[in-house]
C-alpha positions in Angstrom: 0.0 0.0 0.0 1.4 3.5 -0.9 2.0 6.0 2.2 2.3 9.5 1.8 4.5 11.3 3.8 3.7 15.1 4.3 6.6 17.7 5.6 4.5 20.7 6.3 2.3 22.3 8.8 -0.3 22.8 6.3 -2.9 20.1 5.4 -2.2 18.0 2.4 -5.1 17.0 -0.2 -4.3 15.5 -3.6 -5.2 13.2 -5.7 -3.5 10.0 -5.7 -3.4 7.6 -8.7 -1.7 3.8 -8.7 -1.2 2.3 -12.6 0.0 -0.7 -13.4 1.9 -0.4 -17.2 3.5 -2.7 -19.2 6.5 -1.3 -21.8 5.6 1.8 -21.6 1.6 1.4 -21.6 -0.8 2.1 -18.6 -3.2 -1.0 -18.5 -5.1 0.0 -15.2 -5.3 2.9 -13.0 -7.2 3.7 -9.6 -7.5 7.3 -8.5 -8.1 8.1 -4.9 -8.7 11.6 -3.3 -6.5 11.8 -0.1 -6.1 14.1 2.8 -3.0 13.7 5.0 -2.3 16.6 8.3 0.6 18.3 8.5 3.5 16.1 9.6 1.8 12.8 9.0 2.2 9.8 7.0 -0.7 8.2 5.8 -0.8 4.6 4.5 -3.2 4.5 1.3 -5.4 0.9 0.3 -5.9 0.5 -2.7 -8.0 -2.0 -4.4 -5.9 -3.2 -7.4 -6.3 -5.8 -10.2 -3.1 -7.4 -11.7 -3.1 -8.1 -15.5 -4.2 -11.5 -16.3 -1.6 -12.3 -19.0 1.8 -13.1 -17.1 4.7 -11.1 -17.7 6.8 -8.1 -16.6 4.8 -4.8 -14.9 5.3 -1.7 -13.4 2.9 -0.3 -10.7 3.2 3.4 -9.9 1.8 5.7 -7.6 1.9 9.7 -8.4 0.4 12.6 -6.7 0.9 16.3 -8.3 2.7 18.8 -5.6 3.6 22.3 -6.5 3.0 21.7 -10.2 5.2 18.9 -10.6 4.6 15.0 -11.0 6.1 13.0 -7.9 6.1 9.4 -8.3 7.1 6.2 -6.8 8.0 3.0 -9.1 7.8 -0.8 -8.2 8.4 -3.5 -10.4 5.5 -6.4 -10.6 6.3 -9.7 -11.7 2.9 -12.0 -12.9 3.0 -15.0 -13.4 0.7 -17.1 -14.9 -2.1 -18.3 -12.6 -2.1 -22.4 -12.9 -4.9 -22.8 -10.7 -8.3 -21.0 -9.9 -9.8 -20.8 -6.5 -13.7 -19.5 -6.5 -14.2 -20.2 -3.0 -11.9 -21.3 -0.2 -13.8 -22.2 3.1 -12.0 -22.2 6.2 -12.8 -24.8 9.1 
């Protein structure tokens, strides 16, 4: 899950957004309006689907401060999913 750190007094609120892209491409993105207090970090869920075909990602989450695009990168291996589980029940 993303956190976002704030190093002011004033109140931060932004838009976050997490993408997953693949060479170069976004395939998905979730946008989420958060507001973090001064001097806080914030831990951010987000409800993400991966890609179903397996291969090499990229997830990224970026918020917009000042003008300018901050971002933080994470590489997201898939790999193809053998076996399908509908329901799992717990005894």
């Amino acid at each position: 899950m993303p956190t976002t750190k704030h190093y002011s007094a004033e109140t931060f609120e932004q838009e976050v957004v997490l993408a997953v892209e693949r060479d170069g491409r976004e395939i998905s993105a979730v946008r989420q309006r958060v507001s973090v207090g001064g001097y806080e970090a914030k831990v951010v869920p987000f409800e993400v689907t991966l890609p179903a075909n397996a291969g090499d990602y990229l997830m990224k989450a970026e918020i917009t401060v000042n003008g300018e695009k901050v971002f933080s990168l994470r590489d997201i291996p898939v790999k193809k999913t053998l076996l399908t589980i509908n329901k799992l029940d717990m005894v």
